[in-house]
N, C-alpha and C positions, 0 to 999 in steps of 0.2 A: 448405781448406788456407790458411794466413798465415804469411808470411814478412813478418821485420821489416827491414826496413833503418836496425839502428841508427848512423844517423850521428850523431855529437856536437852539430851544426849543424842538421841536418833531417835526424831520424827520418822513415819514412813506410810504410807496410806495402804488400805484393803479397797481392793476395787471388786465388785460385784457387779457382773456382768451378762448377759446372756451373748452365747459369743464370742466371748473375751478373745478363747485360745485362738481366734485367727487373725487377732491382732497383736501375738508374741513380740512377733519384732521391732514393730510399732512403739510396744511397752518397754520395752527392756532397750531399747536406744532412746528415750527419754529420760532413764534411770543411770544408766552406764555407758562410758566413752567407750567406739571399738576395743576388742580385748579378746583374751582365749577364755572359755566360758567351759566347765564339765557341766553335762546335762547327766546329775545321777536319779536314777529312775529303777523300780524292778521288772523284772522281764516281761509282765502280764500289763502294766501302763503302757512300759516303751513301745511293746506291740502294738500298743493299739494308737498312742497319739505322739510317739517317741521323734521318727520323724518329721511329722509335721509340722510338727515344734523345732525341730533341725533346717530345714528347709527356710523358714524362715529368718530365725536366726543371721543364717549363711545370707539369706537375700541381702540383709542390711549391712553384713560385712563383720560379721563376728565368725571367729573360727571356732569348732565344735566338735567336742568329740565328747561320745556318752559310753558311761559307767554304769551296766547293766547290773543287778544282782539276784537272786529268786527270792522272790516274793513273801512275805509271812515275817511276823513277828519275831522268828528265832531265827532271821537271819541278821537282826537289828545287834551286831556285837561287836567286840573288839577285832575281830577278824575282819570281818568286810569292813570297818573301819579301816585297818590297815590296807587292805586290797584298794580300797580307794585313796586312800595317802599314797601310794607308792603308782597308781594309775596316772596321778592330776599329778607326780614329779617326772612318769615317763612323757606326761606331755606337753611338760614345761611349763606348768603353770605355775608365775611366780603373782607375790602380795596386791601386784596391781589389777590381777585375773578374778575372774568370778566361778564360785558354783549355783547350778539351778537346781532347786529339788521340784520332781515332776512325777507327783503321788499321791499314797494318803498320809497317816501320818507316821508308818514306820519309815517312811524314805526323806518326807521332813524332819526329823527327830535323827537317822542318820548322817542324810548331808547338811544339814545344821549343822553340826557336830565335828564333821569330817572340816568343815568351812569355817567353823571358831577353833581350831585346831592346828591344819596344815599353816606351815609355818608364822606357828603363834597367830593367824587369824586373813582368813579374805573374807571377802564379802558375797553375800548369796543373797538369793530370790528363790520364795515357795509362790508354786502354782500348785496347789490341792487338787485332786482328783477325789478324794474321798467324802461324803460326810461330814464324818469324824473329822479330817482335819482341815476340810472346811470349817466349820464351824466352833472348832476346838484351837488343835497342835499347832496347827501355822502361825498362828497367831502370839504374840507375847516374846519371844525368844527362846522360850525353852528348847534346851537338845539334850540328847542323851541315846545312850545305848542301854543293853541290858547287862546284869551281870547274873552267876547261879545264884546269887544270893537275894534280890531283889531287882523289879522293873528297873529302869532308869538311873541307876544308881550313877552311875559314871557321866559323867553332861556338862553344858557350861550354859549360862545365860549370856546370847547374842542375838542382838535384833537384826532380823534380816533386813534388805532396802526397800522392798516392796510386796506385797501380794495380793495375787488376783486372780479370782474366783470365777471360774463358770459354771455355772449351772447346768447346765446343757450337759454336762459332762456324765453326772449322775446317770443320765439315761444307761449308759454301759455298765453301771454298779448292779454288781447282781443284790436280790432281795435281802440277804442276808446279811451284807457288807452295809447296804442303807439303812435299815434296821439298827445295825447296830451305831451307827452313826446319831439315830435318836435318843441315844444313853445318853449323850453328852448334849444335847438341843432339851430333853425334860430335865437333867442336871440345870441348867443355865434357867429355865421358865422358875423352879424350886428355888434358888437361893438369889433370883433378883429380880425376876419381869412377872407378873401375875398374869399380865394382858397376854403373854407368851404360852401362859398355862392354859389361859382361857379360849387359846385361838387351837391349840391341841386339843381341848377336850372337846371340842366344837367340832373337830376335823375326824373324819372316817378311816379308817386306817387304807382301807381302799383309797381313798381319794388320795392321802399324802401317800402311800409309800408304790401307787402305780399307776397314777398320774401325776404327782410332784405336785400337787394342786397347794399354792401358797408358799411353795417351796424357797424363793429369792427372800419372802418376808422374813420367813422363818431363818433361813441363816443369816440376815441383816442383823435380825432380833438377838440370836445369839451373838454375834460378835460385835454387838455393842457391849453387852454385859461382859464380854470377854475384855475388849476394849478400858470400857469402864476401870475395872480391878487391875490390869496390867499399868496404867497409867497412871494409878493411887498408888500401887506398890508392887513395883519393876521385881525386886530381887525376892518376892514370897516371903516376907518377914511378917506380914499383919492381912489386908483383909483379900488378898491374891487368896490365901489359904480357901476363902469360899470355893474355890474352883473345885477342892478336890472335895467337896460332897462327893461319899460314899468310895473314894476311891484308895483311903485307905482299907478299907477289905478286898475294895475291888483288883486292886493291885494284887495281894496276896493270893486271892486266888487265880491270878493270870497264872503268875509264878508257879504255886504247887498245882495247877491242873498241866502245866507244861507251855511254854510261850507258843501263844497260836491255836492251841484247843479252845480257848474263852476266850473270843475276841473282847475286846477292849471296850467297848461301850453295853458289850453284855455283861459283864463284870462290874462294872460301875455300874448297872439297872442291881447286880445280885446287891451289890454294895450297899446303893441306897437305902432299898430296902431292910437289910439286914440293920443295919447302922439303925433304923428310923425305931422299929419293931424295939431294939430294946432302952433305945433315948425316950420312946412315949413310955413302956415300961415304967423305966425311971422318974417319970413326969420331967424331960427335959423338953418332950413336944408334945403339942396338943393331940388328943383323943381321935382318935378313925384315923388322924394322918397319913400312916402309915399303912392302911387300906386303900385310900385315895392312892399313894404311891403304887401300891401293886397293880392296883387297877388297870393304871396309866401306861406303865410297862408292860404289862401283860397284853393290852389292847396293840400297841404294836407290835406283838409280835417277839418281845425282848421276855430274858428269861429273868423269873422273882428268886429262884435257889439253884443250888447246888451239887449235886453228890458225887464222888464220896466227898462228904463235910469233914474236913479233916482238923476239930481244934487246935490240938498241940500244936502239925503241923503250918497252919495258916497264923498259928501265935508266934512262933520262932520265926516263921518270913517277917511280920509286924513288927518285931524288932529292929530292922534293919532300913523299916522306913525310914527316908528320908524327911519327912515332919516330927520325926521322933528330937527330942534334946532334953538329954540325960536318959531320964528315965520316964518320960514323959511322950505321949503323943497328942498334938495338937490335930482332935476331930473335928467337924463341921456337924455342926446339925442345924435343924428348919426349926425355927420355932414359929412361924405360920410363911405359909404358900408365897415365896416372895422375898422372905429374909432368909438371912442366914446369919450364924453365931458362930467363933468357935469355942470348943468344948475341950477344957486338957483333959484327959485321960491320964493314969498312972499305969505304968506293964503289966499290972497286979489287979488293974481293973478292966481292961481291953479285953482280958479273958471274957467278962461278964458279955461284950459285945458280940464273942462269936460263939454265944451259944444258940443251940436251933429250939 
């Protein structure tokens, strides 16, 4: 399966594969002239298909060296930033060189970052390992790191050259890590494929999350949708914002639970829900909706709340979003199974959103 990301600026395809990663070399000498290439990866990937992906590489005639880091959300910062800026200069990689991100989506999101960055910009390639950033983070250009203040605050928008997915690979994701990868695959069925909702509710939790059963469809489906909105609107000005269903609360409680305690697609599951619960409230979404939502997440395994629910606190992180302008945050909500709208919010009314 190939999905195009025609951008006007940098085109670049999503290959979906069963496979794939044993034709690395293959891929990325179709993309890129020989070169010196960082393979950054965290330590729990590299071990596992770090190599292999080296190995090949070196077959075709690229030189390689990899930029290990430990693993978890709260290593996603300016520091291993720097540690990898000053890595990719001890090994001489200049503007004509490439980096790889070989991961899920905090190692996409850091050497994105590290790669729209080091001097003023190389060019890079995501091979997902995760879920999540299969079906999400790789995708679109977004990069970023964290800061104390909020997710992702610090980032640039750069479209990588290419990437490509295997499947196969999930089999090493432990339960928890797939799981929450489906925060962001029922995000994507809710704000644009209905037939995506349809083929979830249809599917066992058993069958999808330990047998994979539908599993190629299932990330096609999302990263069409992903597809879709990044090619309407590159830089998040208009209806890109669909994406972040639920992710403005879910962001904030990354944050105040500590980066890495709520993984990132479980937080977008608390998100949605929370967001939905008090939009139907309001009559902004239709009646049981927000039932159906929990349902959904609760069936695989993803969590509907939180504790400690921290108002105040999770209101002063919401400040600091990045969808905020002025005084203002621009939310998403479903006004039925399949669309999506956005919703401005005023600071003074966000409060009403994160009440339990």
């Amino acid at each position: 399966m190939k999905l195009n990301v025609n951008l006007p600026e940098h085109p670049y395809d999503v290959i979906i594969e069963n496979g794939a990663l044993a034709n690395i070399g293959t891929w990325v000498s179709s993309l890129w002239k020989k070169q010196k290439i960082v393979l950054i990866s965290d330590n729990h990937v590299n071990g596992l298909y770090g190599q292999k992906v080296v190995d090949q590489l070196e077959k075709v005639g690229f030189e390689v060296a990899t930029f290990e880091f430990p693993e978890g959300e709260a290593s996603k910062n300016l520091l291993t930033a720097e540690n990898a800026w000053n890595f990719c200069a001890e090994f001489g990689l200049t503007r004509s060189d490439g980096i790889i991100a070989l991961g899920g989506g905090v190692t996409g999101d850091l050497a994105g970052f590290v790669a729209s960055t080091y001097m003023r910009g190389i060019h890079f390639l995501q091979i997902p390992t995760s879920l999540t950033a299969q079906v999400d983070s790789s995708i679109g250009g977004k990069t970023g790191i964290n800061s104390k203040m909020a997710k992702n605050m610090i980032g640039t928008f750069t479209q990588p050259d290419g990437v490509l997915i295997d499947p196969e690979v999930l089999q090493t994701l432990g339960q928890r890590e797939f799981r929450e990868g489906l925060g962001e695959v029922i995000k994507c069925a809710l704000i644009a494929d209905k037939d995506l909702w349809n083929l979830l509710t249809d599917l066992s939790a058993d069958d999808l999350v330990k047998k994979l059963d539908k599993i190629e469809e299932i990330i096609y489906r999302s990263c069409e949708v992903k597809r879709k909105v990044v090619v309407d609107d590159e830089l998040d000005n208009g209806v890109r914002l669909y994406l972040n269903f639920g992710h403005t609360i879910g962001h904030a409680v990354e944050n105040t639970a500590g980066y890495g305690k709520v993984m990132h697609g479980e937080a977008v599951a608390i998100g949605m829900v929370q967001i939905s619960k008090i939009a139907e409230l309001k009559g902004l979404m239709p009646k049981g909706i927000t039932d159906q939502i929990r349902k959904m997440v609760k069936k695989f395994g993803l969590p509907d709340e939180y504790q400690p629910w921290d108002e105040e606190l999770l209101f002063k992180t919401l400040t600091h979003d990045k969808k905020a302008r002025g005084r203002i945050i621009k939310t998403v909500i479903v006004p039925e199974i399949g669309t999506a709208k956005i919703n401005e919010v005023t600071f003074e009314e966000m409060k009403d959103y994160l009440k339990k």
